[in-house]
Every structure is written in structure tokens, then in C-alpha cells.
MIFIFI-963223 format. One line per 3 residues: number of its first residue (from 1); their letters; for each residue z, x negated, y negated of C-alpha. Coordinates in pm, whole numbers, plus 50000, padded with zeros to 5 digits. Layout:
BEGIN
NUM) A) Z X Y; ...;
END
This chain:
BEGIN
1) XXX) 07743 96076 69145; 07680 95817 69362; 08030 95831 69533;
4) XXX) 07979 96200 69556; 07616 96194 69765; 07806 95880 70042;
7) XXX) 08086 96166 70058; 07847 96447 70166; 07606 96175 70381;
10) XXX) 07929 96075 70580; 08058 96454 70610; 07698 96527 70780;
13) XXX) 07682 96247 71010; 08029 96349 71137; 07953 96711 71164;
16) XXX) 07668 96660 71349; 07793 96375 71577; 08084 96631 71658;
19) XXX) 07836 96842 71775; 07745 96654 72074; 07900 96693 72369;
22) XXX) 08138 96465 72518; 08053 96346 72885; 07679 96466 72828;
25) XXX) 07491 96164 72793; 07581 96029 73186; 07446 95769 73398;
28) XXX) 07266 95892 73678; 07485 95889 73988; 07345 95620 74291;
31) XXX) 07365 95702 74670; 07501 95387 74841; 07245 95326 75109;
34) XXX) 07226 95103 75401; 07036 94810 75452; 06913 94585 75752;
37) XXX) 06913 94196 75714; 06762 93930 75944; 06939 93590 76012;
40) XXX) 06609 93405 76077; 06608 93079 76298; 06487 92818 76054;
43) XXX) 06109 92676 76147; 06105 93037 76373; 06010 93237 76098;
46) XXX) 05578 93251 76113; 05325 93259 76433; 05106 92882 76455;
49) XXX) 04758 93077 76508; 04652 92775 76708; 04953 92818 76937;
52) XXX) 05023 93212 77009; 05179 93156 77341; 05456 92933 77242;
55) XXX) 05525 92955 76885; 05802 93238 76825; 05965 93435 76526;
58) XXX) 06370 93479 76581; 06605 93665 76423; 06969 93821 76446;
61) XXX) 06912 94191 76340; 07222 94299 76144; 07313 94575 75820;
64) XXX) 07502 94607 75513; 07663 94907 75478; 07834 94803 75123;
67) XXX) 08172 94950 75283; 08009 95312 75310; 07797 95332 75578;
70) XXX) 07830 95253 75953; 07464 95203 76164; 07438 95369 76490;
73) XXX) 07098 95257 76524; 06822 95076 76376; 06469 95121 76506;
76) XXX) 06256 94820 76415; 05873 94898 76362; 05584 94647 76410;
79) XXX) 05316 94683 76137; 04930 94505 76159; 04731 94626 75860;
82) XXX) 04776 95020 75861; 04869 95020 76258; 05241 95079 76377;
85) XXX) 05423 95001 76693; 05789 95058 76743; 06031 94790 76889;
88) XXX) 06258 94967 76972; 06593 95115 76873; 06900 94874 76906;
91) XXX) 07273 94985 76882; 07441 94666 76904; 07495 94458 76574;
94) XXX) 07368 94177 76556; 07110 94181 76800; 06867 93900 76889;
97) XXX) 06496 93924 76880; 06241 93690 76957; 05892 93746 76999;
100) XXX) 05559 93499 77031; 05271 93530 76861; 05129 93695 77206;
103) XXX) 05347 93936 77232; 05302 94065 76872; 04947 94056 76918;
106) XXX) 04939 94220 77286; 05122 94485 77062; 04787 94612 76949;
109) XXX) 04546 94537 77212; 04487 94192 77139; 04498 93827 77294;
112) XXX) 04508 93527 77179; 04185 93501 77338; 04054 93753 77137;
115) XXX) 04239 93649 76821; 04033 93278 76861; 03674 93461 76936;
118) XXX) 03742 93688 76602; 03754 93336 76402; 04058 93408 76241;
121) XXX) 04285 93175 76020; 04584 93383 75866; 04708 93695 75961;
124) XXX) 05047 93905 75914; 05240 94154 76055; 05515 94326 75892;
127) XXX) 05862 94436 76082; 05991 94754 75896; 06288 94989 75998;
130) XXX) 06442 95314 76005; 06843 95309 76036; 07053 95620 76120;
133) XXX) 07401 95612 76035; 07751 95737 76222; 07721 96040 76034;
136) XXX) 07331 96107 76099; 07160 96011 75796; 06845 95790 75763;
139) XXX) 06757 95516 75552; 06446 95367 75570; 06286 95069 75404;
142) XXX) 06099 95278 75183; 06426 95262 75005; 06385 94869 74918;
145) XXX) 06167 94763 74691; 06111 94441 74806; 05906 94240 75079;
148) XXX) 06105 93927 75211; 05819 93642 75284; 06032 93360 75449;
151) XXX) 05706 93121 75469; 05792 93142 75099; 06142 93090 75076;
154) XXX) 06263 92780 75003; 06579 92775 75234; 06259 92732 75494;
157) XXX) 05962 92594 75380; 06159 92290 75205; 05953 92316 74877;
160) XXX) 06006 92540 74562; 05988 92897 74663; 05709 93129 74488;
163) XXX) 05914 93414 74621; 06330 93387 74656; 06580 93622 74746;
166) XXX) 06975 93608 74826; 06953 93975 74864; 07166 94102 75134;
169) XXX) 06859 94306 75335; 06474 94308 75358; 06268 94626 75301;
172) XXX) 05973 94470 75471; 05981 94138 75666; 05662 93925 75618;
175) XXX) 05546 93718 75957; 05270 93534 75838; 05012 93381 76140;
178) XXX) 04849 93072 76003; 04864 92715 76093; 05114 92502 76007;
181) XXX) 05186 92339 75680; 05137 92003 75674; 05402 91965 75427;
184) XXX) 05685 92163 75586; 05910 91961 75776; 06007 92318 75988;
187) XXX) 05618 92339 76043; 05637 91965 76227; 05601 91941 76619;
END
């Protein structure tokens, strides 16, 4: 009896696995996006609070198009706390940028002046994008799912990172205003 009721279990199991379709379980199917990336200068990567004329972020604006996409255009946005600036639109890969501290903050109707009398010590502002392709699509950051901190990144700061990526983009860039770490060798006049 026993070999008789393992006969009739297996006959089930294969009549009813037949009974699924082939090809019907499927893995969803991913658009290829595009992606901007930033070639930062190292120790030009944050805004010295104490120093807004002449300390600088710079960076070599570029994309990954993972072999699919081609950018016409990426239009860089300027972000302090919910207010947005554009920087433009640039066409020519990789372009420079450089900014001071100044100049972000003139941005939004501020000087350093202002920035000093408002007794602040840390600030950011955050650089997000919008890239069309060849073809007219648009990909925007809202696409990544990460924000790329360079203060914390240990190719830069010289200590462990709390936050590391190899990733080939950034969804949002993080420019952190502060003064400088004592015990970052970038950070050193």
C-alpha cells in the first residue's frame, strides 16, 4: 500500500506542475537608464564656512550611458533646503564646474555676510540633474536611489568612510559647508 499512495503522490505533483505555464513566472524587464557622475577635485569637494570667497567645489560633469544611451544635455540643479536654482544646461561631456561658497550662496539671495550674521556652522546644498538623451528621453535623479556625500568618502576625507560608493553616478551630490576637519589632510591650508 505504501508503494501504491508515493505512486499516486508523484502522479499529482506532476500533473499539477504540468499545469503551469512555461515562461510565466518572468523577471520583470529593467529600462537601462542614464546616469551623471562627477570627477571631484580632491580637498575641492565642501565650502570652509569661515572662508566663502575662496574655498571652491570642482568637478568634471560626465554620464554613463551603460552602452544605450547618448546625453545631449544635462541640466544641473542647485538645491538649499526645499529651494531650487538651475545651473544650467551643458552639452559638452565632460564639462568643468567650479563654484565658491559665494557664488552658491549669492544663488539664493545670500552673502557671506549674511551667512556670518545668521550664526551658522554647517550647511548643505545639494546639485541634482535632469539629462535628456539623443533620442529625447529624460532621466532624472529621482531615478537613483542614492545621495553621494564626498565629505564622507574615504578616497577624500583620508579616514574610514561612514558612507562609500564606487558607483558609476550620483543621484544627489552632497556639498556640505562647515569648517574644516582638523583631521583631514585635504581640509589643511
Amino acid at each position: 500500500m505504501k508503494l501504491h499512495s508515493y505512486i499516486i503522490i508523484v502522479a499529482l505533483a506532476l500533473v499539477f506542475s504540468s499545469c503551469l505555464e512555461e515562461g510565466s513566472i518572468k523577471e520583470p524587464d529593467y529600462e537601462v537608464g542614464i546616469i551623471a557622475n562627477a570627477t571631484l577635485e580632491p580637498g575641492k569637494y565642501w565650502f570652509n564656512i569661515q572662508a566663502l570667497e575662496e574655498s571652491e567645489v570642482s568637478f568634471d560633469l560626465n554620464y554613463e550611458g551603460f552602452g544605450v544611451h547618448t546625453a545631449s544635455s544635462i541640466e544641473l540643479f542647485l538645491n538649499r533646503g526645499s529651494n531650487q536654482v538651475s545651473l544650467g544646461s551643458f552639452t559638452d561631456f565632460p564639462s568643468s564646474i567650479s563654484m565658491t561658497g559665494a557664488e552658491a550662496y549669492a544663488y539664493f539671495g545670500e552673502t557671506p555676510a549674511s551667512i556670518a550674521d545668521a550664526n551658522l556652522s554647517r550647511d548643505e546644498f545639494r546639485i541634482t540633474y535632469e539629462i535628456t538623451t539623443s533620442e529625447g528621453l529624460q532621466f532624472s535623479q529621482y531615478g537613483q536611489y542614492f545621495n553621494y556625500n564626498p565629505s564622507l568618502d574615504g578616497r577624500y576625507t583620508g579616514r574610514y568612510a561612514q558612507f562609500y560608493t564606487n558607483l558609476p553616478g550620483f543621484g544627489t551630490l552632497v556639498l556640505e559647508v562647515r569648517a574644516p576637519n582638523p583631521q583631514n589632510p585635504n581640509e589643511q591650508d
